[in-house]
N, CA, C and O of each residue as an XYZ file, in Angstrom:
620
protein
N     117.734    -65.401     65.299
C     118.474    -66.551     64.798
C     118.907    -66.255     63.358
O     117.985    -66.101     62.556
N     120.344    -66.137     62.835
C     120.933    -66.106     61.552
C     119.928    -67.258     60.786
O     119.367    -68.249     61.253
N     119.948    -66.735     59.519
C     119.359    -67.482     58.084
C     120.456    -68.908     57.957
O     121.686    -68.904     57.990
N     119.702    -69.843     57.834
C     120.861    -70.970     57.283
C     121.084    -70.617     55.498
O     120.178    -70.230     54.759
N     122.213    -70.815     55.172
C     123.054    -70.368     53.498
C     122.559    -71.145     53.336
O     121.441    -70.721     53.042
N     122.524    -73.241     53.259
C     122.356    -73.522     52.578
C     121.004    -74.440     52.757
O     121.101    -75.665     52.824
N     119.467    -73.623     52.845
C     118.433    -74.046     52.850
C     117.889    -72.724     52.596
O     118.263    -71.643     53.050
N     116.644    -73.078     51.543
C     116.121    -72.286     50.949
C     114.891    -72.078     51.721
O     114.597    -72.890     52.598
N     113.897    -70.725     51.393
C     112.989    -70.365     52.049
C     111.382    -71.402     52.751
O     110.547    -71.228     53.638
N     111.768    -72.773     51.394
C     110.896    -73.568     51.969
C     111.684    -74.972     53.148
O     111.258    -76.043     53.579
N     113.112    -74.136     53.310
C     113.750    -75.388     54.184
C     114.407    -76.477     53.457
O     114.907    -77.370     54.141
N     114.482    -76.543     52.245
C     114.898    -77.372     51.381
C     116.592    -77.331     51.127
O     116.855    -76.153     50.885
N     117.393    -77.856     51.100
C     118.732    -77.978     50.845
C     118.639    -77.515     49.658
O     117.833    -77.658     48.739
N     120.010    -76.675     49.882
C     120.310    -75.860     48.115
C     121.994    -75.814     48.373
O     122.617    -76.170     49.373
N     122.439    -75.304     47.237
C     123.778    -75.256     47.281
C     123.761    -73.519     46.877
O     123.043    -72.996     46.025
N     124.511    -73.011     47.532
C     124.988    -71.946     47.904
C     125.672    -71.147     46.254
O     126.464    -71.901     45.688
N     125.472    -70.024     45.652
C     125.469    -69.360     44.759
C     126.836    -68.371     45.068
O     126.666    -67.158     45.190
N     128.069    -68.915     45.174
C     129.029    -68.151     45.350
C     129.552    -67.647     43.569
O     130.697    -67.850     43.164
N     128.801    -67.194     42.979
C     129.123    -66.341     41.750
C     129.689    -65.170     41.665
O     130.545    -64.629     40.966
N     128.855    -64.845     42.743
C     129.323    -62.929     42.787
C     130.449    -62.607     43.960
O     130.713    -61.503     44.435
N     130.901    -63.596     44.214
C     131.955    -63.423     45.514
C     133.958    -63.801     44.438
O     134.263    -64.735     43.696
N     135.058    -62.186     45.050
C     135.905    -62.356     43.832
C     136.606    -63.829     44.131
O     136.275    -64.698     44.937
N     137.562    -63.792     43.298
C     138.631    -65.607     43.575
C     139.323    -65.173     44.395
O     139.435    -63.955     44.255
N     139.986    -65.641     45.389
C     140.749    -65.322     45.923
C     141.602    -66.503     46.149
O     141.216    -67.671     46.109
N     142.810    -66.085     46.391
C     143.888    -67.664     47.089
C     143.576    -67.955     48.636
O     143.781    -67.291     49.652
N     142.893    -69.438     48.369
C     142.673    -70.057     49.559
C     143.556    -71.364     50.216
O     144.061    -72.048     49.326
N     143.720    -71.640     51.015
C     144.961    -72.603     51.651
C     143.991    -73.092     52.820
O     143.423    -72.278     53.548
N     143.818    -74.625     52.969
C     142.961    -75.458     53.983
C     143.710    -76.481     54.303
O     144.173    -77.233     53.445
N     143.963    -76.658     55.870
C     144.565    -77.621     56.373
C     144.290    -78.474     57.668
O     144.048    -78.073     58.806
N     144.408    -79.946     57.116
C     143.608    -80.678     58.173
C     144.550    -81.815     58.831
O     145.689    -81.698     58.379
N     144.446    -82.794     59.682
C     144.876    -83.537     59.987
C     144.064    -84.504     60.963
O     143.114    -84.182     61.677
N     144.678    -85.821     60.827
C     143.934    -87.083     61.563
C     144.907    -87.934     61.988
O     146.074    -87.864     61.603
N     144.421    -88.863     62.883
C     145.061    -90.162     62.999
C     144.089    -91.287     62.772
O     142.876    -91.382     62.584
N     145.506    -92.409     62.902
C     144.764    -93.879     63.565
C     145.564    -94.710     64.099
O     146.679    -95.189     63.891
N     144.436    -94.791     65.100
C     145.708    -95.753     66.327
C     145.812    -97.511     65.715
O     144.893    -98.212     65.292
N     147.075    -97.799     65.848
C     147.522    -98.974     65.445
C     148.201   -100.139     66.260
O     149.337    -99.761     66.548
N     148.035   -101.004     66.594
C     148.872   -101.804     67.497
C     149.872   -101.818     67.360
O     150.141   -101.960     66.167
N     150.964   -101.719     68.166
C     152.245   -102.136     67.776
C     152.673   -103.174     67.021
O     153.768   -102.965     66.498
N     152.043   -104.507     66.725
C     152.646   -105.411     65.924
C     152.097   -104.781     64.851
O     153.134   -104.308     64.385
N     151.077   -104.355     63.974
C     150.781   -103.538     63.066
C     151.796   -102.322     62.409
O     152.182   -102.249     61.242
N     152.119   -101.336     63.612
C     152.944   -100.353     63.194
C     154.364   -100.912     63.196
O     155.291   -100.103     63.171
N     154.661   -102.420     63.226
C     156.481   -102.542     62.843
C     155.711   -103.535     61.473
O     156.495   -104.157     60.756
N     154.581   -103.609     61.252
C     154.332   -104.592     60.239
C     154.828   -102.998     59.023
O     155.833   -102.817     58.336
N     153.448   -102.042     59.266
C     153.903   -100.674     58.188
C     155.005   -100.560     58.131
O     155.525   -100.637     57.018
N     155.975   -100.286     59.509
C     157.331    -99.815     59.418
C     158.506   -100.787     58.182
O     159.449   -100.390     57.497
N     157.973   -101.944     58.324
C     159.082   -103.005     57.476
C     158.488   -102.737     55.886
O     159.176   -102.851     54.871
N     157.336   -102.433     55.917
C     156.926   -102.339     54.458
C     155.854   -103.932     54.262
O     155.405   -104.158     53.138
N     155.569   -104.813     55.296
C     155.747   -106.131     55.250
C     153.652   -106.060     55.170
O     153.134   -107.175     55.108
N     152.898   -105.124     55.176
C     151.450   -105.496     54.598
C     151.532   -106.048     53.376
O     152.311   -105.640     52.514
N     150.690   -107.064     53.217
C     150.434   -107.986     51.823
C     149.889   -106.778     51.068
O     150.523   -106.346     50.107
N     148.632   -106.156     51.491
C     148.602   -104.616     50.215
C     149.507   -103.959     49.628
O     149.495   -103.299     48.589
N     150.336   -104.199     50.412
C     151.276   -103.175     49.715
C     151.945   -101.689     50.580
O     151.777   -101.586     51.795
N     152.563   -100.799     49.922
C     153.255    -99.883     50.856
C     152.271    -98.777     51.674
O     152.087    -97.702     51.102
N     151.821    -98.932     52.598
C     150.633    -98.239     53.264
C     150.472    -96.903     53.312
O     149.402    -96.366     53.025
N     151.538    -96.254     53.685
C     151.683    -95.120     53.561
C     152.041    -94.202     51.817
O     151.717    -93.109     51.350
N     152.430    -94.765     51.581
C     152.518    -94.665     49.894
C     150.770    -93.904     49.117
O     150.302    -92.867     48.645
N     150.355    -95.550     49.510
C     148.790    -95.486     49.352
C     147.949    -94.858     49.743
O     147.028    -94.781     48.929
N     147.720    -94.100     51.044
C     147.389    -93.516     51.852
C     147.089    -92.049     50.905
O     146.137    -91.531     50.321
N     148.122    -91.844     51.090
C     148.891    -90.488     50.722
C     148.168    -90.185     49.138
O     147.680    -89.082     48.893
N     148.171    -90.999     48.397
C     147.733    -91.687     46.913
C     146.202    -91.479     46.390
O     145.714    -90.957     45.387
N     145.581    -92.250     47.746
C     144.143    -91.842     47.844
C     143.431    -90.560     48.734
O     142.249    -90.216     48.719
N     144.852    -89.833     49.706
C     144.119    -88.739     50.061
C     144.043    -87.254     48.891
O     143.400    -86.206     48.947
N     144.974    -87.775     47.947
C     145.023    -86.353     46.806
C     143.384    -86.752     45.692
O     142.526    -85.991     45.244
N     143.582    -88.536     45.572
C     142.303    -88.791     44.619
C     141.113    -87.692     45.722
O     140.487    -86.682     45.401
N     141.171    -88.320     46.861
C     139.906    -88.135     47.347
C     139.429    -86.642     47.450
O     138.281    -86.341     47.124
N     140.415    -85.625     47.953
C     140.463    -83.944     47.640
C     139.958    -83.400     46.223
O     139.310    -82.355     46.164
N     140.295    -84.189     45.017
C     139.690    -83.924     43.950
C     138.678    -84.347     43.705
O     138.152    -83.801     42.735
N     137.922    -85.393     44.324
C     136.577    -85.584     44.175
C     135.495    -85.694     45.200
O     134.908    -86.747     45.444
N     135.164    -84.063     46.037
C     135.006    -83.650     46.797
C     133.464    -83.579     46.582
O     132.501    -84.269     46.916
N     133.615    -82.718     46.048
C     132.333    -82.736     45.465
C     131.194    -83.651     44.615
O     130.166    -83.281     44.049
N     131.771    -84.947     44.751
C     131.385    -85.685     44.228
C     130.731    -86.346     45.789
O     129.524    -86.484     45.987
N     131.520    -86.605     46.526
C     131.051    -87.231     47.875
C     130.036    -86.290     48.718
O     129.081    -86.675     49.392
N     130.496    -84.908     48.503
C     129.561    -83.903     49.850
C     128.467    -83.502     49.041
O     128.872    -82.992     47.996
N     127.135    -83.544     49.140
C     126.172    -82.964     48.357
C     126.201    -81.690     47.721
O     125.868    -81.385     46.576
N     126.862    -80.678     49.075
C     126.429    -79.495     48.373
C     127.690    -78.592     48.747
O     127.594    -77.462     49.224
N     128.847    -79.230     48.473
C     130.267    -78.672     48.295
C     130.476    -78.465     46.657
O     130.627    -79.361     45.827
N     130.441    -77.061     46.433
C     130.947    -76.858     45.704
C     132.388    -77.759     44.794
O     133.316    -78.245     45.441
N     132.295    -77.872     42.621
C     133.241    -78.248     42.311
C     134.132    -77.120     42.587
O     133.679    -75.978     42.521
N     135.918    -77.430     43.027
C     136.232    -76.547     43.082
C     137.641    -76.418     42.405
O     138.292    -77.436     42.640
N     138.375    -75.456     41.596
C     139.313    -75.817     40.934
C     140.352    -75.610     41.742
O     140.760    -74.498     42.078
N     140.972    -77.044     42.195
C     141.986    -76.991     43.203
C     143.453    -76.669     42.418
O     143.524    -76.817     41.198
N     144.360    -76.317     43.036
C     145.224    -76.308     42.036
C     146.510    -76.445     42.973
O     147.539    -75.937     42.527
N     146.573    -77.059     44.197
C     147.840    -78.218     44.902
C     146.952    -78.965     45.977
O     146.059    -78.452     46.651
N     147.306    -80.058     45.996
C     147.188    -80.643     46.863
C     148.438    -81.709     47.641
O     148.725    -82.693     46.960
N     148.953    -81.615     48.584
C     149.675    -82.315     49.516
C     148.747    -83.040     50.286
O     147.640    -82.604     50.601
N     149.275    -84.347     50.646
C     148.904    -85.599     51.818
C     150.342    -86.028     52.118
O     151.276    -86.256     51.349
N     150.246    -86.079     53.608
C     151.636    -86.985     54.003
C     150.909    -87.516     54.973
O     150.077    -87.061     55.759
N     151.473    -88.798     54.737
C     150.980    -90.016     56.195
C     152.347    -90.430     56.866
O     153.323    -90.864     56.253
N     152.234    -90.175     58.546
C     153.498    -90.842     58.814
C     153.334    -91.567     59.940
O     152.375    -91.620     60.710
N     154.575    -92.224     59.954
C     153.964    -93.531     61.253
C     154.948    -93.074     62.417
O     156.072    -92.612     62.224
N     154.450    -93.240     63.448
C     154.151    -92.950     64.615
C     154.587    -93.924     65.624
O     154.708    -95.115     65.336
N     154.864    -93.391     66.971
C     154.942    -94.705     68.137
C     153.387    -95.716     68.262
O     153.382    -96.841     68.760
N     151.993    -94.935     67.624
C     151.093    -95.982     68.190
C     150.381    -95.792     66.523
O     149.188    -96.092     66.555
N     150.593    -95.602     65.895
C     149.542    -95.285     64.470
C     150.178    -94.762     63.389
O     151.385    -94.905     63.191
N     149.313    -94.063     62.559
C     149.350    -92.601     61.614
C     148.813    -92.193     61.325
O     147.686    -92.407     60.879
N     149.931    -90.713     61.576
C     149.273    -89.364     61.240
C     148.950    -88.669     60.360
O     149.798    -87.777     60.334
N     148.032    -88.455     59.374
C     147.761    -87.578     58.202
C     147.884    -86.427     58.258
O     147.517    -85.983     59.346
N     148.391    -85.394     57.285
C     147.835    -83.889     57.434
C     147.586    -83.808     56.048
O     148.071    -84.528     55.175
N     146.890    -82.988     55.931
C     146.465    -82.244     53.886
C     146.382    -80.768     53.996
O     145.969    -79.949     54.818
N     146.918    -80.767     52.885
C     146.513    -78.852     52.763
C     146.366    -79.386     51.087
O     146.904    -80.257     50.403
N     145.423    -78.437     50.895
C     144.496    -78.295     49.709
C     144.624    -76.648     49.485
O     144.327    -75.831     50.356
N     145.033    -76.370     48.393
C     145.166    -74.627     47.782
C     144.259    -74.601     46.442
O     144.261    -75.479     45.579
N     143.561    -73.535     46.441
C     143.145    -73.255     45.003
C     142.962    -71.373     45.474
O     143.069    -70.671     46.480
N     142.660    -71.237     44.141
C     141.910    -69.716     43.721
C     140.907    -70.080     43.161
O     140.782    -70.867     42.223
N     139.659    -69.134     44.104
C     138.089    -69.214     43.848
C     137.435    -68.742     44.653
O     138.027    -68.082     45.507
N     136.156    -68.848     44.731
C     135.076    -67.840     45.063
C     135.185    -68.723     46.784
O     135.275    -67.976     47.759
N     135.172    -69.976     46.983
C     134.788    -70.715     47.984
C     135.984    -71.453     48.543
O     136.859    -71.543     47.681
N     136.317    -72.009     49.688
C     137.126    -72.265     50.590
C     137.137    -73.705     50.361
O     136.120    -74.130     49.813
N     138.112    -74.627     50.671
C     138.615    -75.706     50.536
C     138.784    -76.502     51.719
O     139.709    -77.262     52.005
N     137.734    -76.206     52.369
C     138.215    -76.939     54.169
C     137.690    -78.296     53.984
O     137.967    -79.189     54.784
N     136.892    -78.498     52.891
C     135.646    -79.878     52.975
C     136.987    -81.012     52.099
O     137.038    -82.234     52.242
N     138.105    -80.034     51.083
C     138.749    -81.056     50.257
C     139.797    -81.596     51.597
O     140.214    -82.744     51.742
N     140.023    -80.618     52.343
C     141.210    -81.283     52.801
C     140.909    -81.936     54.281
O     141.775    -82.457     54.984
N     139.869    -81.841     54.536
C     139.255    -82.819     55.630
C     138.389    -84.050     55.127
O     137.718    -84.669     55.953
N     138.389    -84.428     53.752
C     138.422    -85.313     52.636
C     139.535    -86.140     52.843
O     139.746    -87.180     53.468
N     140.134    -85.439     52.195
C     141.706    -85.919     51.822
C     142.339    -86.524     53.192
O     142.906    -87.576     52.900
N     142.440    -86.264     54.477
C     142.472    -86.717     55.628
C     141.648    -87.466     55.895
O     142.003    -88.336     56.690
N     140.235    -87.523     55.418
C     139.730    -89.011     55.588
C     139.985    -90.232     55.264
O     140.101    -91.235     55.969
N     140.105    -90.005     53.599
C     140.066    -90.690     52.835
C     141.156    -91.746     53.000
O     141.126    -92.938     52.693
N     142.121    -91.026     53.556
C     144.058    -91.425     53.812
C     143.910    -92.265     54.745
O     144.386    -93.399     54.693
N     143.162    -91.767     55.814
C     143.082    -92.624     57.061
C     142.097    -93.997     56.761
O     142.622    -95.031     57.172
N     141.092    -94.134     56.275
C     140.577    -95.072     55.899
C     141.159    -96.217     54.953
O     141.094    -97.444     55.021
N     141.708    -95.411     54.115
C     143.045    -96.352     53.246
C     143.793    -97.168     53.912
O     143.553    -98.348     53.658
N     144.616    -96.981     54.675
C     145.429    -97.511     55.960
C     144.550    -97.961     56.587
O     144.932    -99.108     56.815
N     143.580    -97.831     57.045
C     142.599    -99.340     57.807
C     142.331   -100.167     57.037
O     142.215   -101.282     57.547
N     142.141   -100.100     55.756
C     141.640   -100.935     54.903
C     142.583   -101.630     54.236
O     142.167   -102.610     53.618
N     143.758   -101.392     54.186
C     145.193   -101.683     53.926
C     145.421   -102.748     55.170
O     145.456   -103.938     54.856
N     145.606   -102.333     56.820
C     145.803   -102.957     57.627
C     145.059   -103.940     58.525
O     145.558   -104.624     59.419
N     143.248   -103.880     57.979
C     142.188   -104.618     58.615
C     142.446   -106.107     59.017
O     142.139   -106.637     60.085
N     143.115   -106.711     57.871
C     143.512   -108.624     57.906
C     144.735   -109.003     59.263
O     145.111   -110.093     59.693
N     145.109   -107.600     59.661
C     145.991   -108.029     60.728
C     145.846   -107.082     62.149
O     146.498   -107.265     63.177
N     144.934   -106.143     61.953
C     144.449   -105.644     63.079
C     143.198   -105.167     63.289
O     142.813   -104.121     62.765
N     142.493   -105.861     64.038
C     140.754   -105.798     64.350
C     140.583   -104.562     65.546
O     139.427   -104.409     65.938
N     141.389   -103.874     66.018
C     141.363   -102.563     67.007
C     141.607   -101.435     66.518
O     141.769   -100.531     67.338
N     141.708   -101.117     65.155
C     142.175    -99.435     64.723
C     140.872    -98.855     65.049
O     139.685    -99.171     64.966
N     141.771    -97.621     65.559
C     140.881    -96.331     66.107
C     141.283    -95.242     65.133
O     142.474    -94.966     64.991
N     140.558    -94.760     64.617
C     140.322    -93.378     63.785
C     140.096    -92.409     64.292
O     139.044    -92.464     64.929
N     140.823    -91.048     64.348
C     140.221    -90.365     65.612
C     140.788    -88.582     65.350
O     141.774    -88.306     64.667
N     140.227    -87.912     65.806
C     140.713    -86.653     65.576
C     141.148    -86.096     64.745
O     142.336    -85.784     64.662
N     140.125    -85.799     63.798
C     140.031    -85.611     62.190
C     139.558    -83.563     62.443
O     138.473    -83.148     62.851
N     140.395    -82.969     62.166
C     140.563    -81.845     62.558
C     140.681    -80.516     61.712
O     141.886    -80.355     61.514
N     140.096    -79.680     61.233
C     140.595    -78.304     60.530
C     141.664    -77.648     61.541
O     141.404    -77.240     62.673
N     142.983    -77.628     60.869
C     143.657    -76.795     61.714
C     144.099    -75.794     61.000
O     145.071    -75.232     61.506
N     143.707    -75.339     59.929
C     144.075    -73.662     59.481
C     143.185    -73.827     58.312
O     143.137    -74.899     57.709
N     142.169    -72.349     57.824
C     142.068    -71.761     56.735
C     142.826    -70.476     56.537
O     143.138    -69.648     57.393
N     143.031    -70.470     55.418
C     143.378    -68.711     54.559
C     142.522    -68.040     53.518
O     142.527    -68.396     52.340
N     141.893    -67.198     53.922
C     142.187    -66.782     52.106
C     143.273    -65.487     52.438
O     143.713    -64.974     53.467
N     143.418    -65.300     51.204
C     143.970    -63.861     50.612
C     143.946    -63.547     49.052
O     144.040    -64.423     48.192
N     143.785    -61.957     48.752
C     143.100    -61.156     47.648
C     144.366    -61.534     47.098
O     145.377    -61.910     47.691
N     144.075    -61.312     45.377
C     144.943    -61.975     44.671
C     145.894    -60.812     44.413
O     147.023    -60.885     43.929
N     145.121    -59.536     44.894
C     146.083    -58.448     44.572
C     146.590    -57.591     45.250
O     147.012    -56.452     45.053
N     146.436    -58.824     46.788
C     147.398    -58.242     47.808
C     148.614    -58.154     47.814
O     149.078    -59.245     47.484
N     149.630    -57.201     48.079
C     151.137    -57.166     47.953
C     151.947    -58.106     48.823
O     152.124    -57.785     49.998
N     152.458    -59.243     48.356
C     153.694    -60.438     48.845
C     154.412    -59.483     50.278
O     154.931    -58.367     50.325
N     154.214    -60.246     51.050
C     155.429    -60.089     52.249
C     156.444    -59.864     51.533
O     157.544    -59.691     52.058
C-alpha cells in the first residue's frame, strides 16, 4: 500500500512540503451546474432576481473564492495564482460554471478552481433560494490539469 503525502508517521494530518519541487506553469479546470426551474431561469434570464444580476455575482464570488483557497481547505497549499477566469451561463434548465485557475509554482491548482466552481454555484442558489426551493447542484468536476517547465520551448 503507497504512503499517504499528507499524514505523517504518527497518522496525523500535515501539509505537504513542496519546497524542493521547481515552479512550473500550471493551468486547472473545473466545471459545475445547477438545476433551476424554469420560472427561475426566465426570472435570471430578465435580470428580474431582487439580489441582483446572478450571473454577474456568481462569476464575482467564484474568482474571490479561488483566491482564498487556502483559507477554506486545511491543507491546500497558499498559492500564488496569477489568472483566474469564472463564467456562469444560463442554460435551458440551470447554470453552468467553468473556472480555470493558472499560476507558476511548486503545486497544482485543481483545489482553486474546483473552489471557484463551488463557490459560483452556491452564489446563484443563494441569490435564487426566495423563489426556488428545488435547486440541484450537481456535477462539480476536474476536467483538465497542466503543468509545464517554464523552460520548455512555445509551440
Amino acid at each position: 500500500m503507497p504512503s499517504l503525502s499528507h499524514v505523517d508517521t504518527a497518522g496525523r494530518a500535515r501539509m505537504v512540503d513542496v519546497g524542493h519541487k521547481p515552479d512550473q506553469r500550471r493551468v486547472a479546470r473545473a466545471s459545475g451546474k445547477i438545476l433551476l426551474a424554469p420560472a427561475t431561469v426566465a426570472l435570471v434570464a430578465e435580470n428580474s432576481i431582487k439580489k441582483g444580476d446572478v450571473l454577474a455575482v456568481a462569476e464575482i464570488a467564484g474568482i474571490q473564492a479561488a483566491k482564498k483557497t487556502c483559507d477554506l481547505i486545511p491543507l491546500c497549499h497558499d498559492v500564488r495564482v496569477s489568472g483566474i477566469k469564472v463564467d456562469a451561463k444560463l442554460d435551458g434548465d440551470g447554470v453552468t460554471v467553468t473556472g480555470e485557475v493558472s499560476s507558476i509554482g511548486p503545486t497544482g491548482v485543481e483545489m482553486e478552481a474546483l473552489t471557484a466552481v463551488s463557490v459560483a454555484l452556491l452564489t446563484v442558489y443563494d441569490m435564487c433560494k426566495a423563489v426556488d426551493k428545488g435547486m440541484i447542484i450537481r456535477n462539480i468536476v476536474l476536467l483538465e490539469k497542466t503543468k509545464e517547465d517554464l523552460n520548455a520551448a512555445p509551440d
